[in-house]
N, C-alpha and C positions, 0 to 999 in steps of 0.2 A: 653533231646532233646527239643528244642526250638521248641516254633508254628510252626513257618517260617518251621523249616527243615522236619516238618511232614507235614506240607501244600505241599511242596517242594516234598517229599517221593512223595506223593498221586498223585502229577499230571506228575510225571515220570511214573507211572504207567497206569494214565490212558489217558496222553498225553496232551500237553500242545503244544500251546494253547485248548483254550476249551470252548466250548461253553455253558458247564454246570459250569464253575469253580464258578459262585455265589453258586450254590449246592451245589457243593466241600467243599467249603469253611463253608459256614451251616451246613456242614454232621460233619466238624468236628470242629466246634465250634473254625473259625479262623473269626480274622476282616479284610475283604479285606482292610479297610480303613488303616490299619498298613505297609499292603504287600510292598511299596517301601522302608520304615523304616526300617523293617527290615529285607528287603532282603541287602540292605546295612549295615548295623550292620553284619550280619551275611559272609558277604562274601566280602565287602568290593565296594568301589563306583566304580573303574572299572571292576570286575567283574558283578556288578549290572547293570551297563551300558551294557556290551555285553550278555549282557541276556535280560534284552528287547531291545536289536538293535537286538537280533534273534528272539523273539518272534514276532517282527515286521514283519519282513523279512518271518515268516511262514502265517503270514496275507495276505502278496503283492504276487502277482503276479508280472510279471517282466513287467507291465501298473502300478502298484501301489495296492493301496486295493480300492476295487471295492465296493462303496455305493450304496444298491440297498435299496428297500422300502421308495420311493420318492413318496409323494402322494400316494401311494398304487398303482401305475402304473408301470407295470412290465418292458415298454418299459423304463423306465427312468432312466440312472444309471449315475455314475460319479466315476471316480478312481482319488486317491488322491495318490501323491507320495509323502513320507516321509523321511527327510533326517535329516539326523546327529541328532540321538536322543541322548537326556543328564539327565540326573538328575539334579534336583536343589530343592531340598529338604525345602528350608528354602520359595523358592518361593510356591509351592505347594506339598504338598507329597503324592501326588494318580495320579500326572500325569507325563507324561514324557514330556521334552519339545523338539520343532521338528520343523524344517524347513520342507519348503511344498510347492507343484506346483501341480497344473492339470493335471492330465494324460489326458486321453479321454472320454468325455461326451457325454451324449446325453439326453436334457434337453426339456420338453413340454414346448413351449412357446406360449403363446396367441399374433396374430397382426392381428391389426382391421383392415388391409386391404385385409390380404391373408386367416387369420381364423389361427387353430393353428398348428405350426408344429413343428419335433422334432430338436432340434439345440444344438451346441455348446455352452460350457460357454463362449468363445471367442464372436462367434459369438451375444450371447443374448448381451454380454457387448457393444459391438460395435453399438449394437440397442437403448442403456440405453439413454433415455432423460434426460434431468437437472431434470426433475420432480420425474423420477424413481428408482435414486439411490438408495433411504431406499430402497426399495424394491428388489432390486438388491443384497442389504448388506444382504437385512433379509432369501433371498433363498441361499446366500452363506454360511452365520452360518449356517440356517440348513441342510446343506448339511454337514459341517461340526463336526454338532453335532449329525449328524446319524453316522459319521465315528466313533466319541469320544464313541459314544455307543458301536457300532461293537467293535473297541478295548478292551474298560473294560468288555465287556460282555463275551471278551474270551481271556484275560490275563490280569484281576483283576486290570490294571491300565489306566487311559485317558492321552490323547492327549491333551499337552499345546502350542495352534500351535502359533510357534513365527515368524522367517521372511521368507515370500511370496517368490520364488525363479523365477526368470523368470517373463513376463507378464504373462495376461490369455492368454492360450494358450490351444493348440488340441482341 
């Protein structure tokens, strides 16, 4: 039996996605870093595909997946929706790559005329001065990269987010 299918056993067992799976994966001497490799070797690329388009799918809610631990501020969250997830193995092999759009946010934003309050991604963009844009780019990555977290933190592979679907939007 191969890594992958006793990696694979273990988290039928004790359910997948999973928020322990870096554990999982340590407990029994598996490299997350392999897991897209050779979930495809083992079972094949569209099979591998509809297995993280479900493992996805047990992430989202029907808003998308919901990033919260923004600033450590509990009011502040943002759901990302993911679509048409794919493999591309040769591009990267720990991530899945994924179209993507804004669900519904709700974002602290600092304005020096009213003081801070909580707003939309749409909304803050529509606010974005020519001066502000890095700044704009650099709370959208991490926004982003809290998602990519959340994902491999609970089904062993990240998020390659390729084309934007829609404006900023809700």
């Amino acid at each position: 039996m191969s890594d992958v299918k006793t990696f694979l056993k273990v988290l039928s067992k004790v359910g997948y996605p999973n928020p322990d799976i870096r554990s999982i994966a340590k407990m029994i001497d598996y490299n997350l870093e392999d897991f897209l490799p050779d979930l495809v070797a083992e079972v094949g690329q569209e099979k591998a595909e509809e297995f993280t388009f479900n493992a996805l799918s047990k992430l989202s809610t029907n808003k998308g997946i919901k990033v919260t631990n923004l600033d450590d501020d509990p009011k502040q969250y943002a759901y990302i929706e993911v679509y048409n997830p794919r493999l591309d193995l040769e591009n990267d092999e720990t991530t899945v790559l994924c179209d993507w759009s804004w669900g519904h946010t709700s974002l602290y934003s600092q304005d020096d005329d009213v003081g801070g309050t909580y707003k939309t991604i749409e909304d803050i963009g529509e606010d974005v001065g020519m001066g502000d844009w890095a700044d704009f780019d650099e709370m959208v990555d991490g926004i982003r990269e809290e998602c990519n977290q959340l994902v491999f933190n609970n089904c062993g592979f990240g998020i390659w987010w390729d084309d934007q679907h829609g404006d900023l939007k809700k």
